[in-house]
PLY file of the C-alpha trace (Angstrom):
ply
format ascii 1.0
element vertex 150
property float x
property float y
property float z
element edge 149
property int vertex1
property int vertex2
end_header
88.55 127.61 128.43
92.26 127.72 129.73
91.31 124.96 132.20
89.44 122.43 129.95
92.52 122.82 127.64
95.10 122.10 130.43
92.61 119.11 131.07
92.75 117.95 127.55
96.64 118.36 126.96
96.76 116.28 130.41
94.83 113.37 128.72
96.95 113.56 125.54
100.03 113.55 127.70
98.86 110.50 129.64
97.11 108.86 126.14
100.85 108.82 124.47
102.67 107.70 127.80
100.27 104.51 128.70
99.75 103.66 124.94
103.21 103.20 124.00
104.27 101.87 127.71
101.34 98.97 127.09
102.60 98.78 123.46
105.95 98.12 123.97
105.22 95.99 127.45
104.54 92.60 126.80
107.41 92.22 124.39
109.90 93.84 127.10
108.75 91.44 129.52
108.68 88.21 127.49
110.64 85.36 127.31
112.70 87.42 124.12
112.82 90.43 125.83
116.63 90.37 126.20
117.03 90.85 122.79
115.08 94.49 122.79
118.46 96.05 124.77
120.97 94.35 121.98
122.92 97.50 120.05
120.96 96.84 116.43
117.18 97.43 118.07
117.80 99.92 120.86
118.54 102.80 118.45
114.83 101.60 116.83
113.25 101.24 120.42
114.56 104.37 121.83
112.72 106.39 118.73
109.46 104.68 118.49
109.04 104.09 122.41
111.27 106.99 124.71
109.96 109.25 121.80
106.10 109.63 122.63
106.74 108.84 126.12
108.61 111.97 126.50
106.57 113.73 125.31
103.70 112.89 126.88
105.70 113.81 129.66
106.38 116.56 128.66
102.63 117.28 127.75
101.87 116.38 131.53
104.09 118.75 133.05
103.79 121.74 130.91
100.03 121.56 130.46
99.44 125.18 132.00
101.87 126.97 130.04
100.87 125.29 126.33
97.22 126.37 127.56
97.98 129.82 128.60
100.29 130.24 125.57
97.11 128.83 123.27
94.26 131.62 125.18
96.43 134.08 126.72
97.39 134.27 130.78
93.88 135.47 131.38
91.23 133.25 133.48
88.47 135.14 133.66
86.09 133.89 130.86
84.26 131.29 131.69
82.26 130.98 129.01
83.16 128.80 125.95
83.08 129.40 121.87
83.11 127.03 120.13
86.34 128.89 117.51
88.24 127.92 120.73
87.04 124.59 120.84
88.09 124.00 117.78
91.89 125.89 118.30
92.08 123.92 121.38
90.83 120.58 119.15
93.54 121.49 116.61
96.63 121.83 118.72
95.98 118.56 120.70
95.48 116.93 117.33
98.76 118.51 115.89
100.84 117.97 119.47
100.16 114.30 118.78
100.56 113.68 115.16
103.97 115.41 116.09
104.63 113.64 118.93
103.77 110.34 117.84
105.32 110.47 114.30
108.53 112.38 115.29
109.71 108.66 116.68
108.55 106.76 113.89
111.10 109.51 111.48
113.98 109.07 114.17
113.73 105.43 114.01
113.31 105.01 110.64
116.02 107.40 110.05
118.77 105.76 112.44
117.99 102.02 111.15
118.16 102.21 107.47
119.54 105.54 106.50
116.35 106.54 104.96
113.37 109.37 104.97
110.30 108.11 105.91
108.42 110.88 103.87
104.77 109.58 105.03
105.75 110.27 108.85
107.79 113.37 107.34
104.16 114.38 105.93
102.11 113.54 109.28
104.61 115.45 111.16
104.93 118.84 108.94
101.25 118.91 108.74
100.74 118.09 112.86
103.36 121.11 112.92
101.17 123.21 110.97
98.07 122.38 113.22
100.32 123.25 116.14
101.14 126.60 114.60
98.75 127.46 112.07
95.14 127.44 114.41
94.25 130.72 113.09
93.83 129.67 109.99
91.42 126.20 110.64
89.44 128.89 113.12
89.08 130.99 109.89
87.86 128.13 107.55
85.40 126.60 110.57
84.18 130.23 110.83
83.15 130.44 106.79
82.18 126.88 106.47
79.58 127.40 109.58
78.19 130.59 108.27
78.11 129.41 104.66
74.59 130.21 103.10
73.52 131.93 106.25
73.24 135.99 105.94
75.06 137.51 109.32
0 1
1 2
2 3
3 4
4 5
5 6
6 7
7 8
8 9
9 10
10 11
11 12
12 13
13 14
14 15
15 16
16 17
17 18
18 19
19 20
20 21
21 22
22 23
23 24
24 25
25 26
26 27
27 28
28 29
29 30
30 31
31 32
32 33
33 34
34 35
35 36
36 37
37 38
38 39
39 40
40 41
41 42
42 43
43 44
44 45
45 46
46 47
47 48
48 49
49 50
50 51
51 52
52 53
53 54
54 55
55 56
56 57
57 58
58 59
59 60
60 61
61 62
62 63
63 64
64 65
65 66
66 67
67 68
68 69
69 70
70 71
71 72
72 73
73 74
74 75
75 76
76 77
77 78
78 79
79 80
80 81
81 82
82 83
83 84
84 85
85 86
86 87
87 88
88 89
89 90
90 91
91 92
92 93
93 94
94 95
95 96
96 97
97 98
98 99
99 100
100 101
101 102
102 103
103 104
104 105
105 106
106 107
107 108
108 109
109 110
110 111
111 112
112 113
113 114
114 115
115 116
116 117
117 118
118 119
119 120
120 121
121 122
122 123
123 124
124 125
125 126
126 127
127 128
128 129
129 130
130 131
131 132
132 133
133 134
134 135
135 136
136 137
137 138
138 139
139 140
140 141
141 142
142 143
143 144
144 145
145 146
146 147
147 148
148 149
């Protein structure tokens, strides 16, 4: 499992990098791209584009660790449930609502002044996906075996 998972976070790391590098790309490299490095937007740019890439990054690099951290150090099982599936599923899922909304709070945040309480939202409950595994494993767990007698 500890390999598919370091395979996955790879992906994710790579998904956030490219999207927001091809996002941001043609705008950077059109005629008004001068005007993307002026002091009122680069505070905005730097949190919604250096953000995510970072991170996925970040993702790239320290795929092994967030996947032994997420099974354990051990490498020996090679055969996979489906509870980690779905702890593995969680945890990329939370790793980028985190990742991807973290900029859009920064940037909000350093433009106007204000809370952006929907990415505040998306990024407490991405934590808690992170975090709180255990506890999505439990409720996959009941609502699988609900009705059935074990």
């Amino acid at each position: 499992m500890k390999p598919f998972s370091i395979l996955l976070i790879r992906v994710l790391g790579l998904y956030l990098f490219l999207k927001t590098l091809f996002s941001v790309l043609p705008a950077l490299l059109g005629p008004m791209g001068s005007e993307f490095w002026s002091g009122a937007v680069l505070p905005m740019l730097i949190a919604t584009v250096a953000v995510p890439m970072l991170g996925g990054v970040l993702l790239w690099c320290f795929a092994g660790r967030l996947a032994g951290r997420l099974h354990g150090d051990g490498d020996g099982e090679v055969r996979v449930k489906d509870d980690d599936l779905v702890r593995a599923g969680t945890f990329l899922i939370g790793v980028y609502l985190v990742v991807r909304h973290v900029g859009v709070l920064v940037g909000v945040y350093s433009t106007s002044g204000t809370v952006s309480y929907d990415a505040l939202v998306v990024v407490v409950a991405g934590l808690g996906m992170m975090l709180g595994g255990g506890a999505l494993v439990v409720f996959y767990r009941r609502v699988k075996y609900m009705g059935a007698d074990r």
